[in-house]
mmCIF entry with sequence, helices, sheets and N, C-alpha, C, O atoms, coordinates in Angstrom:
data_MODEL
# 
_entry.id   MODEL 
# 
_entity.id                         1 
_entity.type                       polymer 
_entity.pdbx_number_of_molecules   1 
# 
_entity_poly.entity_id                      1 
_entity_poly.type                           'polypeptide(L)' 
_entity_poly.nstd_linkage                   no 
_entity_poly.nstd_monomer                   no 
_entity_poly.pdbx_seq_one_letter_code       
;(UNK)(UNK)(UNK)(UNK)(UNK)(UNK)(UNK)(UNK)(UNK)(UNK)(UNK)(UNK)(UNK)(UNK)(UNK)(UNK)
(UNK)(UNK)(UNK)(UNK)(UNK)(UNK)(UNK)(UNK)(UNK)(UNK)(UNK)(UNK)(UNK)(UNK)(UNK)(UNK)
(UNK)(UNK)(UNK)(UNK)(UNK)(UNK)(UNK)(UNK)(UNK)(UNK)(UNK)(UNK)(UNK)(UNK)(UNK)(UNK)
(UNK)(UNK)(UNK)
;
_entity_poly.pdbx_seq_one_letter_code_can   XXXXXXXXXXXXXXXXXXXXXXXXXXXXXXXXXXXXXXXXXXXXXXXXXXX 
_entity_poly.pdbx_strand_id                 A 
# 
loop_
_entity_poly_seq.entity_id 
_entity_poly_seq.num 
_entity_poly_seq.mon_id 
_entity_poly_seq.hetero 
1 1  UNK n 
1 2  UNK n 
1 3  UNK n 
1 4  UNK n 
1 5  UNK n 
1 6  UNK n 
1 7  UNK n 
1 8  UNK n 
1 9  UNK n 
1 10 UNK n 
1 11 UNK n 
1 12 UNK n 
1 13 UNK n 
1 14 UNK n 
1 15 UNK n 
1 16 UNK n 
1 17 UNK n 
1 18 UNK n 
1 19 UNK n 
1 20 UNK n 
1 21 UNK n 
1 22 UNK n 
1 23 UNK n 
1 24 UNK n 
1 25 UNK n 
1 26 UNK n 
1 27 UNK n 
1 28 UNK n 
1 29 UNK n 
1 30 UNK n 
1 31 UNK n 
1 32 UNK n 
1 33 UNK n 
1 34 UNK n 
1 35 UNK n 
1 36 UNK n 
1 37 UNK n 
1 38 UNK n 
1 39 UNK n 
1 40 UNK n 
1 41 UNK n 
1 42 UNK n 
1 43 UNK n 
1 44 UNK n 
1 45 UNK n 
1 46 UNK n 
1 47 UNK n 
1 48 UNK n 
1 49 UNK n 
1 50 UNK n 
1 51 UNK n 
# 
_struct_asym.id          A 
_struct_asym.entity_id   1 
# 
loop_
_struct_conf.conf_type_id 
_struct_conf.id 
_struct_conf.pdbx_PDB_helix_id 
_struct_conf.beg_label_comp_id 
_struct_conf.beg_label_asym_id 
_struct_conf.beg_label_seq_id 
_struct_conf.pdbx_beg_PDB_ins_code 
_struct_conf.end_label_comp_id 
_struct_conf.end_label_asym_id 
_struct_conf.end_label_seq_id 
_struct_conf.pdbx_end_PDB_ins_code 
_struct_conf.beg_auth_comp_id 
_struct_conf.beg_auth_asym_id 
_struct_conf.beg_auth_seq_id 
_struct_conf.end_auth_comp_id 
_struct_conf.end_auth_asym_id 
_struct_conf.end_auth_seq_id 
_struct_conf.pdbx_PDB_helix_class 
_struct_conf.details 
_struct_conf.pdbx_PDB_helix_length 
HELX_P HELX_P1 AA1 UNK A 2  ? UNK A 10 ? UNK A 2  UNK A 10 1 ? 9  
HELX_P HELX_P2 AA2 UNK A 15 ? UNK A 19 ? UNK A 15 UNK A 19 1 ? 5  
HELX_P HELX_P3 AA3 UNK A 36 ? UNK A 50 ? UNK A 36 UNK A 50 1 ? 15 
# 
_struct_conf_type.id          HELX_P 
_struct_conf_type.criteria    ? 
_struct_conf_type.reference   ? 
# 
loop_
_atom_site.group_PDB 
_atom_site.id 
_atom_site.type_symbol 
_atom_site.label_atom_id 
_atom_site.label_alt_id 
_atom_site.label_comp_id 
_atom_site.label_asym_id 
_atom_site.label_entity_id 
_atom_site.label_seq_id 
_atom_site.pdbx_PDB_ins_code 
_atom_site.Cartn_x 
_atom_site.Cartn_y 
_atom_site.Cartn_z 
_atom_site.occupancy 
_atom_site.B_iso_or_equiv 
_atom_site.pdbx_formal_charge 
_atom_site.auth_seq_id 
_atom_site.auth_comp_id 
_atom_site.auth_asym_id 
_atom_site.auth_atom_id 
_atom_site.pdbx_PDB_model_num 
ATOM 1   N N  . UNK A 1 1  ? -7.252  1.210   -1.813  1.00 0.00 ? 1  UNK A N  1 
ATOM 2   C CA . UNK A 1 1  ? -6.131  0.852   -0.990  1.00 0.00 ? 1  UNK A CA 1 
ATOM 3   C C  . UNK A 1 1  ? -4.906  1.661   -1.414  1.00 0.00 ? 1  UNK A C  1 
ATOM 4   O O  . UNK A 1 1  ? -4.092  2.014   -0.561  1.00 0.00 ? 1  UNK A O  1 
ATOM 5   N N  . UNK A 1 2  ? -4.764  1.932   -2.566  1.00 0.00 ? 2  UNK A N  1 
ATOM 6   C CA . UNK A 1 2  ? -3.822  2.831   -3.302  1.00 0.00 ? 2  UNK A CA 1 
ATOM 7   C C  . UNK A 1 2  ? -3.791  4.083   -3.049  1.00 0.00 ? 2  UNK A C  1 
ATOM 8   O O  . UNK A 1 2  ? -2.689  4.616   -2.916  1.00 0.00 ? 2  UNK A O  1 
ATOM 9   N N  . UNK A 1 3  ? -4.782  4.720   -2.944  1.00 0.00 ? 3  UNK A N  1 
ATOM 10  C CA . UNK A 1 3  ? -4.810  6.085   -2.511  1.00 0.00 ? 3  UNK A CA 1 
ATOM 11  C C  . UNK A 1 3  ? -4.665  6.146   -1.461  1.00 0.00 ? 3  UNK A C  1 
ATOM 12  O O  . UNK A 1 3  ? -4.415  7.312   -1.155  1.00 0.00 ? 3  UNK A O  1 
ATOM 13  N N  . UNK A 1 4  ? -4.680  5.295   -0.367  1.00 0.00 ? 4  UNK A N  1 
ATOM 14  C CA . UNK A 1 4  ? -4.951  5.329   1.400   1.00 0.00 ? 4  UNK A CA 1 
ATOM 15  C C  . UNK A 1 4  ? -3.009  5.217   1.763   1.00 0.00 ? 4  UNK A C  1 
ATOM 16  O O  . UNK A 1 4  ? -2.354  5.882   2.565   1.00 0.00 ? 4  UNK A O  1 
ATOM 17  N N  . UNK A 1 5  ? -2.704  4.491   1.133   1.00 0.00 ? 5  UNK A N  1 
ATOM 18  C CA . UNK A 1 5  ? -1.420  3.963   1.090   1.00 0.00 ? 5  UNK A CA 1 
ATOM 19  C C  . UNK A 1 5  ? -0.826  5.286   0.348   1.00 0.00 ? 5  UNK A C  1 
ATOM 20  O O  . UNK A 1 5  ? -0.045  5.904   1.072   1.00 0.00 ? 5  UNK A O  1 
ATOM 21  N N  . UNK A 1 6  ? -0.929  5.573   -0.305  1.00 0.00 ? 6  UNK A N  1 
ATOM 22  C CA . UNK A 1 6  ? -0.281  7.035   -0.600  1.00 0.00 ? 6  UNK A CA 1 
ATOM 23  C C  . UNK A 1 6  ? -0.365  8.421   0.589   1.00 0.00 ? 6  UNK A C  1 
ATOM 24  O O  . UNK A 1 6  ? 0.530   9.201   0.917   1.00 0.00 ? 6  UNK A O  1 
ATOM 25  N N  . UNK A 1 7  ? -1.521  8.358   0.956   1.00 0.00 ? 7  UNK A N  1 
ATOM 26  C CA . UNK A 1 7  ? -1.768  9.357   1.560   1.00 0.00 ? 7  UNK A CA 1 
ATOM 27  C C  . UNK A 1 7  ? -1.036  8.975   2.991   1.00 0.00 ? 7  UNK A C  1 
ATOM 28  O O  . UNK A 1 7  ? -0.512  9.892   3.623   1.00 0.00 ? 7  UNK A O  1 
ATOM 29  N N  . UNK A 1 8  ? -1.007  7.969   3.375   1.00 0.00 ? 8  UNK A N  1 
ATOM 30  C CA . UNK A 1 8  ? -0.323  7.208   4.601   1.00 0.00 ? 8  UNK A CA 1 
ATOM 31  C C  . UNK A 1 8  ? 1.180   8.114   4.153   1.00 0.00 ? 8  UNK A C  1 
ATOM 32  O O  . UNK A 1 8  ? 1.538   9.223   4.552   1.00 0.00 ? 8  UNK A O  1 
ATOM 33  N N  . UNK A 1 9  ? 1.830   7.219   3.230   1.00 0.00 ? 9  UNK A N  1 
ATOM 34  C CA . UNK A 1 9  ? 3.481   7.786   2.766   1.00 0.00 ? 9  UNK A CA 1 
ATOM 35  C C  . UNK A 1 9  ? 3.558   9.386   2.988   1.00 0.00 ? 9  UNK A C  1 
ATOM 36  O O  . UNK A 1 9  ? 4.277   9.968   3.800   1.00 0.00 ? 9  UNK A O  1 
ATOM 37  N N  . UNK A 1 10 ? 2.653   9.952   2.078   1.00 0.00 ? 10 UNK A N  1 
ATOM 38  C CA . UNK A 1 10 ? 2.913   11.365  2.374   1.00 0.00 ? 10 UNK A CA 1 
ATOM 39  C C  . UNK A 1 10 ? 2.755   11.799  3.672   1.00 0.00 ? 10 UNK A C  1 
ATOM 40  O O  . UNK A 1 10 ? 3.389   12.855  3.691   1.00 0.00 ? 10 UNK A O  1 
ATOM 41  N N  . UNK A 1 11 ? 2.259   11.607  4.842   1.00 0.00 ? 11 UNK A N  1 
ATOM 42  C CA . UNK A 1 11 ? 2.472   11.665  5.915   1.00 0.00 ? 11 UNK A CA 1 
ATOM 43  C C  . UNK A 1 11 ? 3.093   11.342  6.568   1.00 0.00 ? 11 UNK A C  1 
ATOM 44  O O  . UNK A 1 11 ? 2.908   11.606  7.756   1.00 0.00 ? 11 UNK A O  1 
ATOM 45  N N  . UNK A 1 12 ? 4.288   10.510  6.106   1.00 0.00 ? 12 UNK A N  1 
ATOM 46  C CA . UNK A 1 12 ? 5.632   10.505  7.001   1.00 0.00 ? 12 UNK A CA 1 
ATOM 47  C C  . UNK A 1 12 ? 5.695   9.037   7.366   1.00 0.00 ? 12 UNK A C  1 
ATOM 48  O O  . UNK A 1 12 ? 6.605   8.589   8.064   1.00 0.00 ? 12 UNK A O  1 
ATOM 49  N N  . UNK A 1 13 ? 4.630   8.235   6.841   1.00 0.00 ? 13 UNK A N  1 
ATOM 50  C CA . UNK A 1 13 ? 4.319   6.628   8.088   1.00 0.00 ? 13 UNK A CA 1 
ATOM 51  C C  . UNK A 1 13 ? 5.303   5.996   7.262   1.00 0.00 ? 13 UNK A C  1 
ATOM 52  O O  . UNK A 1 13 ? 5.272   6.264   6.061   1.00 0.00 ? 13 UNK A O  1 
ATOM 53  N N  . UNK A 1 14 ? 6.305   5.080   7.761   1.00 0.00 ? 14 UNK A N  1 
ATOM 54  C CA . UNK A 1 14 ? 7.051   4.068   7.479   1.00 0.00 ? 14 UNK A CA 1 
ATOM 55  C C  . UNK A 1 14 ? 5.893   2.881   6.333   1.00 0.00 ? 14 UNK A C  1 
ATOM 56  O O  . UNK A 1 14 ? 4.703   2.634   6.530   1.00 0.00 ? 14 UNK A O  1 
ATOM 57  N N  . UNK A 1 15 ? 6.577   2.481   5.452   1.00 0.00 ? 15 UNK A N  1 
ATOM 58  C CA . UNK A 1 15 ? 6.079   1.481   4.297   1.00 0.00 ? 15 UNK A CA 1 
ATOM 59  C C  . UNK A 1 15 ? 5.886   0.079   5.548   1.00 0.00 ? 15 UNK A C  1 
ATOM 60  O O  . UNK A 1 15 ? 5.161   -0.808  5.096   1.00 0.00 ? 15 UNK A O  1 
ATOM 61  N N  . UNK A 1 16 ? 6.345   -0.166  6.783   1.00 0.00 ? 16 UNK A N  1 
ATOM 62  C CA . UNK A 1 16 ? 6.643   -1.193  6.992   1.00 0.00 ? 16 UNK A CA 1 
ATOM 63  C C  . UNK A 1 16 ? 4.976   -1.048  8.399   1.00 0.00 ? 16 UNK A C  1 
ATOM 64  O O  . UNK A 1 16 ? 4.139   -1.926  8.607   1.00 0.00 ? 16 UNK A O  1 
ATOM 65  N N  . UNK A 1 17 ? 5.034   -0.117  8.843   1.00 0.00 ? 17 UNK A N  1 
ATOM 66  C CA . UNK A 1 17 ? 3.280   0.471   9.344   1.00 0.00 ? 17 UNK A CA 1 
ATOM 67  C C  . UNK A 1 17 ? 2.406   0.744   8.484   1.00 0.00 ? 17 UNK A C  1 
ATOM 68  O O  . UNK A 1 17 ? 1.267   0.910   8.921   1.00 0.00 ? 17 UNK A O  1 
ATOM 69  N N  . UNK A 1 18 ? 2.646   0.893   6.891   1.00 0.00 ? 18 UNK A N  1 
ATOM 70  C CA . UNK A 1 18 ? 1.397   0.939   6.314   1.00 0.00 ? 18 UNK A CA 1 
ATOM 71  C C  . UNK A 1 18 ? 1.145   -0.128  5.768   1.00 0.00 ? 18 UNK A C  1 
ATOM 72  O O  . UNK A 1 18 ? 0.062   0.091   5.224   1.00 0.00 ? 18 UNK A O  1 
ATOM 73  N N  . UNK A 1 19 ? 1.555   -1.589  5.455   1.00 0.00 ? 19 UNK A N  1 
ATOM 74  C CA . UNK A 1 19 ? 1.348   -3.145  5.495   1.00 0.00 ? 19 UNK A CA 1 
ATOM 75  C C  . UNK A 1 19 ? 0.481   -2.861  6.766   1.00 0.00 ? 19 UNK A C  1 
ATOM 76  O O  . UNK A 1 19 ? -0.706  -2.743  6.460   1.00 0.00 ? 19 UNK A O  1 
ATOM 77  N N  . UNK A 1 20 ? 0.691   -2.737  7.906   1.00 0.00 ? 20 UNK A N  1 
ATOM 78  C CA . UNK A 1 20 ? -0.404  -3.401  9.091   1.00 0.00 ? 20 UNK A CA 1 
ATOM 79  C C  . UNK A 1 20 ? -1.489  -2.509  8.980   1.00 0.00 ? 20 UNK A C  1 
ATOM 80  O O  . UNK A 1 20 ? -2.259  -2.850  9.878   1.00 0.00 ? 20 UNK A O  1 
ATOM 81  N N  . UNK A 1 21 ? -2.053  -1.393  8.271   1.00 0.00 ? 21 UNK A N  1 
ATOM 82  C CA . UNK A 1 21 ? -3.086  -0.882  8.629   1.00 0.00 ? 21 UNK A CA 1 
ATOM 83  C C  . UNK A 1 21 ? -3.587  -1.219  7.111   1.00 0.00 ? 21 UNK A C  1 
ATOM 84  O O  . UNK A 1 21 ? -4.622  -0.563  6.990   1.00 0.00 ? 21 UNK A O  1 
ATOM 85  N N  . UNK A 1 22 ? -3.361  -1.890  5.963   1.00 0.00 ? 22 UNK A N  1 
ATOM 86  C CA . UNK A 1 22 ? -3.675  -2.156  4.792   1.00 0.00 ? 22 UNK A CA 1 
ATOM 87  C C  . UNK A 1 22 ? -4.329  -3.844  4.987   1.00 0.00 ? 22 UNK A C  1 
ATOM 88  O O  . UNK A 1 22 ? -3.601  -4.728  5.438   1.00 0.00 ? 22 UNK A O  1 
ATOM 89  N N  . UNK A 1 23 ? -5.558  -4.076  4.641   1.00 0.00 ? 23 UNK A N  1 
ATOM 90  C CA . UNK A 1 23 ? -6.089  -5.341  4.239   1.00 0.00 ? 23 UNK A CA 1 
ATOM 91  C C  . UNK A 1 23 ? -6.649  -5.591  3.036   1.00 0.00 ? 23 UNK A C  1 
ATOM 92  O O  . UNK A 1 23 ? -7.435  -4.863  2.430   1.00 0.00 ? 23 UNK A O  1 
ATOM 93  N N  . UNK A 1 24 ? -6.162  -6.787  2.664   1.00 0.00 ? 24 UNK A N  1 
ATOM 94  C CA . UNK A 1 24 ? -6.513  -7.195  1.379   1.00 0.00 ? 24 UNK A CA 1 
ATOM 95  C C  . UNK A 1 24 ? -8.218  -7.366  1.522   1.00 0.00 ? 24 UNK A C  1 
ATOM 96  O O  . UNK A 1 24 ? -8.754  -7.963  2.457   1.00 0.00 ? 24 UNK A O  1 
ATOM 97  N N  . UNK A 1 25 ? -8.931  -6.725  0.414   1.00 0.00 ? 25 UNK A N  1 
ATOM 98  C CA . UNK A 1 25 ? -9.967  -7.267  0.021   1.00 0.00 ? 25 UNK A CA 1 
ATOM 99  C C  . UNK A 1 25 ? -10.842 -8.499  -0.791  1.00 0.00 ? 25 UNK A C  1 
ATOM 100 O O  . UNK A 1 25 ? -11.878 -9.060  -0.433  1.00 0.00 ? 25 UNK A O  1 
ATOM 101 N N  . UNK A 1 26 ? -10.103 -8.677  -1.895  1.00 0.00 ? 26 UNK A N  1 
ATOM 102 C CA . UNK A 1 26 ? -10.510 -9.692  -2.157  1.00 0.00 ? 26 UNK A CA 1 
ATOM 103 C C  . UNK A 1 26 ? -9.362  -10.632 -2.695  1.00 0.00 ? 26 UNK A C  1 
ATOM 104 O O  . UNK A 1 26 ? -8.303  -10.041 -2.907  1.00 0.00 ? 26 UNK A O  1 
ATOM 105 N N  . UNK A 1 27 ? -9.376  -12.159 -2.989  1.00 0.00 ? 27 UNK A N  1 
ATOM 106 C CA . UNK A 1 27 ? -8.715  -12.689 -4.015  1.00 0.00 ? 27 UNK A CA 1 
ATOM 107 C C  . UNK A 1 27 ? -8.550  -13.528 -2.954  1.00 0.00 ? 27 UNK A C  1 
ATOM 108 O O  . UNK A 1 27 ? -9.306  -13.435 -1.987  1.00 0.00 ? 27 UNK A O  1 
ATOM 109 N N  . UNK A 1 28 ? -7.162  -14.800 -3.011  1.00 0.00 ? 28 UNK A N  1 
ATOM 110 C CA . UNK A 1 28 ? -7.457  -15.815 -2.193  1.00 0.00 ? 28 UNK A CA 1 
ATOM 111 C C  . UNK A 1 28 ? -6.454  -15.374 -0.755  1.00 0.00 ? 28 UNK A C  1 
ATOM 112 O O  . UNK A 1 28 ? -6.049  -16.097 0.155   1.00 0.00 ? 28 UNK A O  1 
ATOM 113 N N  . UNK A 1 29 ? -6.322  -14.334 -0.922  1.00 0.00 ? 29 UNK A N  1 
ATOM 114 C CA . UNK A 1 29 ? -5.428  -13.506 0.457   1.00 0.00 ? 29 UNK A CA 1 
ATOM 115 C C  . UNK A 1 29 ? -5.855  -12.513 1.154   1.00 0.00 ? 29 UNK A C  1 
ATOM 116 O O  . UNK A 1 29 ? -5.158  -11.805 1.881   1.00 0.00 ? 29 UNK A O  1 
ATOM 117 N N  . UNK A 1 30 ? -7.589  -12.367 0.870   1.00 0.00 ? 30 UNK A N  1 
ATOM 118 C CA . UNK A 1 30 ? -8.721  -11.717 1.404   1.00 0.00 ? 30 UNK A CA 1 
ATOM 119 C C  . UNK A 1 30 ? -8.047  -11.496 2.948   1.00 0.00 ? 30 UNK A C  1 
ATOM 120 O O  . UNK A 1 30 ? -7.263  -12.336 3.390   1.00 0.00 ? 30 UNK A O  1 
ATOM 121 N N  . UNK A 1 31 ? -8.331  -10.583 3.537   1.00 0.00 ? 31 UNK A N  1 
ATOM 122 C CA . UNK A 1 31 ? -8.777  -10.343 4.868   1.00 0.00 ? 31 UNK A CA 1 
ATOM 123 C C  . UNK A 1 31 ? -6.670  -10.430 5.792   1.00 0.00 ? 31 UNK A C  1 
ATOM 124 O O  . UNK A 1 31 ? -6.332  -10.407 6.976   1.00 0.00 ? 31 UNK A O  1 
ATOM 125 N N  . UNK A 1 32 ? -5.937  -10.511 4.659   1.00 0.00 ? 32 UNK A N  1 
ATOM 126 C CA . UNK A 1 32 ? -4.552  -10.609 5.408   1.00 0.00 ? 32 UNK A CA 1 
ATOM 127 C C  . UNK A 1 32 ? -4.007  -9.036  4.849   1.00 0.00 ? 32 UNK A C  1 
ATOM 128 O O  . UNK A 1 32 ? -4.565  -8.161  4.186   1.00 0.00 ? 32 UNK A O  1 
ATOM 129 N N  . UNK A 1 33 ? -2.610  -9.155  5.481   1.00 0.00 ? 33 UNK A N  1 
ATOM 130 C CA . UNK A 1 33 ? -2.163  -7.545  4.833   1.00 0.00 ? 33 UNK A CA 1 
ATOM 131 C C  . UNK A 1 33 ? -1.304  -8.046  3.836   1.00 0.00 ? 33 UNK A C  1 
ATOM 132 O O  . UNK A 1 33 ? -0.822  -9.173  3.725   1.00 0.00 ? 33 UNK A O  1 
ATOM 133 N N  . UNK A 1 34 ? -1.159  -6.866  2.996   1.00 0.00 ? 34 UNK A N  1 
ATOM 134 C CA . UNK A 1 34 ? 0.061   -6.910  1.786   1.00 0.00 ? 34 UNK A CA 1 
ATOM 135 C C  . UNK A 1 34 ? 0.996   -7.004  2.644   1.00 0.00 ? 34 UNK A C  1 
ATOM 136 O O  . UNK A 1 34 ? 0.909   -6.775  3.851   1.00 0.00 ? 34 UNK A O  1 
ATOM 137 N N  . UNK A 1 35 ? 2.638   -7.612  1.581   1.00 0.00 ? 35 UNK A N  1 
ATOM 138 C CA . UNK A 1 35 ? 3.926   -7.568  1.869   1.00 0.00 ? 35 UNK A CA 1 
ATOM 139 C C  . UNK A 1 35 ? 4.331   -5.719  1.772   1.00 0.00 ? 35 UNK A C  1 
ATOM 140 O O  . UNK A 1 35 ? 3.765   -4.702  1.370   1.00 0.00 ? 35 UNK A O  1 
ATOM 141 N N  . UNK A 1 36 ? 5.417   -6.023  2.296   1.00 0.00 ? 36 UNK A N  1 
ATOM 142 C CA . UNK A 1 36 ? 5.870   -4.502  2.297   1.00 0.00 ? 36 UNK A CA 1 
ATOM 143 C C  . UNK A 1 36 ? 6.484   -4.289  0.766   1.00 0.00 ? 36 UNK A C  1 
ATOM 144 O O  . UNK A 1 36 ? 6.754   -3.209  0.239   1.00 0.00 ? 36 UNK A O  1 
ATOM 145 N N  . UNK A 1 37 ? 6.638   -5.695  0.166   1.00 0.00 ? 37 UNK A N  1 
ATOM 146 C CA . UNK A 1 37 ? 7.015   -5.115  -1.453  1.00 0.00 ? 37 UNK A CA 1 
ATOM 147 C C  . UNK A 1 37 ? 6.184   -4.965  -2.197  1.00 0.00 ? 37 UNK A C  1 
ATOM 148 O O  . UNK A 1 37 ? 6.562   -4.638  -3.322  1.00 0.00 ? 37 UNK A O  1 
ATOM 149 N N  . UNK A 1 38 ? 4.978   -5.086  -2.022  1.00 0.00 ? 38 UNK A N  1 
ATOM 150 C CA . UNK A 1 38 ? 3.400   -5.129  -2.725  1.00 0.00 ? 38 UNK A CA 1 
ATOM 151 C C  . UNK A 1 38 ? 3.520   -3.392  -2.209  1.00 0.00 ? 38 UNK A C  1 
ATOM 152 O O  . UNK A 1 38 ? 3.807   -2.573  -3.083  1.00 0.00 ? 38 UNK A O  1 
ATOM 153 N N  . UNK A 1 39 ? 3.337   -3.015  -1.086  1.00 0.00 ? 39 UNK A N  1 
ATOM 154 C CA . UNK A 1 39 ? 2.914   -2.035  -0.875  1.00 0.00 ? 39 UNK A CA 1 
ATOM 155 C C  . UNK A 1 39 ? 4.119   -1.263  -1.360  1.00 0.00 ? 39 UNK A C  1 
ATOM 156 O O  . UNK A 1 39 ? 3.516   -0.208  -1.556  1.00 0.00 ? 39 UNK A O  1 
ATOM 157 N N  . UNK A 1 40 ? 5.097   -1.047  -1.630  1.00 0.00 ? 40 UNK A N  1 
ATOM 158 C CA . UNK A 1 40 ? 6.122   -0.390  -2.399  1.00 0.00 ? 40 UNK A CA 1 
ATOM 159 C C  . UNK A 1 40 ? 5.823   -0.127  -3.560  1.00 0.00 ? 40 UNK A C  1 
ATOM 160 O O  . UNK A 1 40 ? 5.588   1.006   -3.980  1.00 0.00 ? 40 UNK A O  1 
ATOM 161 N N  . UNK A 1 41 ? 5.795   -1.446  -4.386  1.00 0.00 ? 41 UNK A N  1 
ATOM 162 C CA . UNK A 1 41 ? 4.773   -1.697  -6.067  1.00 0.00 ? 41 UNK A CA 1 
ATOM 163 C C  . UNK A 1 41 ? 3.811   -0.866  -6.085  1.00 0.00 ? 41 UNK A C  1 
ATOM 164 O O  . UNK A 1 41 ? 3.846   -0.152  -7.088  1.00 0.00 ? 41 UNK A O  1 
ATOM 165 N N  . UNK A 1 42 ? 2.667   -0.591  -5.147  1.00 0.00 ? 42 UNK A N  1 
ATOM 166 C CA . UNK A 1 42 ? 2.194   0.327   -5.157  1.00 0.00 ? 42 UNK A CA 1 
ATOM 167 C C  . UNK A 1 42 ? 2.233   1.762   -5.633  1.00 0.00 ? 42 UNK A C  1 
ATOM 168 O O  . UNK A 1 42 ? 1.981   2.424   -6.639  1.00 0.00 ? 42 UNK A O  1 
ATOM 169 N N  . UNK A 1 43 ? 2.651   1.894   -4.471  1.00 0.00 ? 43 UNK A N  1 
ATOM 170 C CA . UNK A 1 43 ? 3.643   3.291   -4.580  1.00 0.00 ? 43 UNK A CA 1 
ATOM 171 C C  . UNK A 1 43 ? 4.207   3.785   -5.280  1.00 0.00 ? 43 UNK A C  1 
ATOM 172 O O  . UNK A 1 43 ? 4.304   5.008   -5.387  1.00 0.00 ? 43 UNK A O  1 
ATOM 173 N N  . UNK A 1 44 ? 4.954   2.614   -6.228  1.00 0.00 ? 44 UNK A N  1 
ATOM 174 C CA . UNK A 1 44 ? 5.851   3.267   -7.382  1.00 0.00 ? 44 UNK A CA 1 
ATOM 175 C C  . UNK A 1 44 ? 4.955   3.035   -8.679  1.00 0.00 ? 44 UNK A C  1 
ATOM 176 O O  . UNK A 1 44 ? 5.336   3.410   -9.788  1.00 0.00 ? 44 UNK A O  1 
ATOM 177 N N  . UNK A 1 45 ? 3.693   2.368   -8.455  1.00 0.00 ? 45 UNK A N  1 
ATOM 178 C CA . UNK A 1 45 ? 2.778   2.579   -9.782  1.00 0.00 ? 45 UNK A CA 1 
ATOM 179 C C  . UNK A 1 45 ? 1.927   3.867   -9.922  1.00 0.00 ? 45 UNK A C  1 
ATOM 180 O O  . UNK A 1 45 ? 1.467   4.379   -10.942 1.00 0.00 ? 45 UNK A O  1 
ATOM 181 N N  . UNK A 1 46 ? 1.846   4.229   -8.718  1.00 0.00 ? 46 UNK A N  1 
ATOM 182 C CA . UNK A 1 46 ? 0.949   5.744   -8.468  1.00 0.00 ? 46 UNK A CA 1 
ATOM 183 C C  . UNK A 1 46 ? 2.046   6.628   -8.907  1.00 0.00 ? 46 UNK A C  1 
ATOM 184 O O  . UNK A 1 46 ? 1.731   7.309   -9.883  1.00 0.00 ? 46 UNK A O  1 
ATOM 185 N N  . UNK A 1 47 ? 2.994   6.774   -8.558  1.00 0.00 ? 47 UNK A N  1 
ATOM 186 C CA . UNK A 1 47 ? 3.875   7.458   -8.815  1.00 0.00 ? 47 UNK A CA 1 
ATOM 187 C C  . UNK A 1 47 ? 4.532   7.957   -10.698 1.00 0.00 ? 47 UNK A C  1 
ATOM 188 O O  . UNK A 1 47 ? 4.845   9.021   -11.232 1.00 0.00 ? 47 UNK A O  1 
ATOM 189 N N  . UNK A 1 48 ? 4.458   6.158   -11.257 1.00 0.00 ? 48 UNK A N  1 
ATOM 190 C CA . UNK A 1 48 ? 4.785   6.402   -12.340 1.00 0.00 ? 48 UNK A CA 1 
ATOM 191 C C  . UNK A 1 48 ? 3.738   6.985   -13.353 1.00 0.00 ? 48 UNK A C  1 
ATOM 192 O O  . UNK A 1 48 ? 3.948   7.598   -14.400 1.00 0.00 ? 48 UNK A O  1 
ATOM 193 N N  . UNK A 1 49 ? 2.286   6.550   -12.626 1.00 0.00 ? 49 UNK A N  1 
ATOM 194 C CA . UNK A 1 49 ? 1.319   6.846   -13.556 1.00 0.00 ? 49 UNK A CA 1 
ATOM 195 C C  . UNK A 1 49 ? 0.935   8.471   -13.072 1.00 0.00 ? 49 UNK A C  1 
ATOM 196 O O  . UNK A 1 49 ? -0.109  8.883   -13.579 1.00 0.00 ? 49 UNK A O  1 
ATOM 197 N N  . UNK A 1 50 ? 1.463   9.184   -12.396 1.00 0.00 ? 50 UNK A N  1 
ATOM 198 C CA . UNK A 1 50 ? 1.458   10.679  -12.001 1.00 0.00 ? 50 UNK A CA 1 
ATOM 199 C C  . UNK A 1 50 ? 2.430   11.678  -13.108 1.00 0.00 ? 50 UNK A C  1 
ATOM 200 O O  . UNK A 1 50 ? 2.136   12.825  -13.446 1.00 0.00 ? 50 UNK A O  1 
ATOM 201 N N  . UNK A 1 51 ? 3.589   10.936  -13.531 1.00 0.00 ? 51 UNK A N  1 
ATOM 202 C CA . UNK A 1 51 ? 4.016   11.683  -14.419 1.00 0.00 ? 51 UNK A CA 1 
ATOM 203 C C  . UNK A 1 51 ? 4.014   11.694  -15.783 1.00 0.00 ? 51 UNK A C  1 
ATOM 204 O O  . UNK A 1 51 ? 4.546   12.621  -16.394 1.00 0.00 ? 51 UNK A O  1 
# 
């Protein structure tokens, strides 16, 4: 989901369109989308762990 969500950003897509094309897989929020601050968190963990 991390890499998809990255590759989304680098293509220009708004954080707030890549929540609706992102679904949770497992845990008790299976099958809904992340918040747009989850998917930010994201972003800035790929990011930090890049440099």
């Amino acid at each position: 989901m991390a890499a998809y969500a990255r590759s989304l950003r680098t293509n220009g897509v708004p954080v707030p369109q890549i929540t609706q094309k992102l679904v949770i897989t497992s845990g008790k929020n299976k099958g809904e989308h992340p918040s747009v601050a989850t998917v930010y968190r994201i972003l800035a963990e790929e990011a930090d762990s890049t440099k």
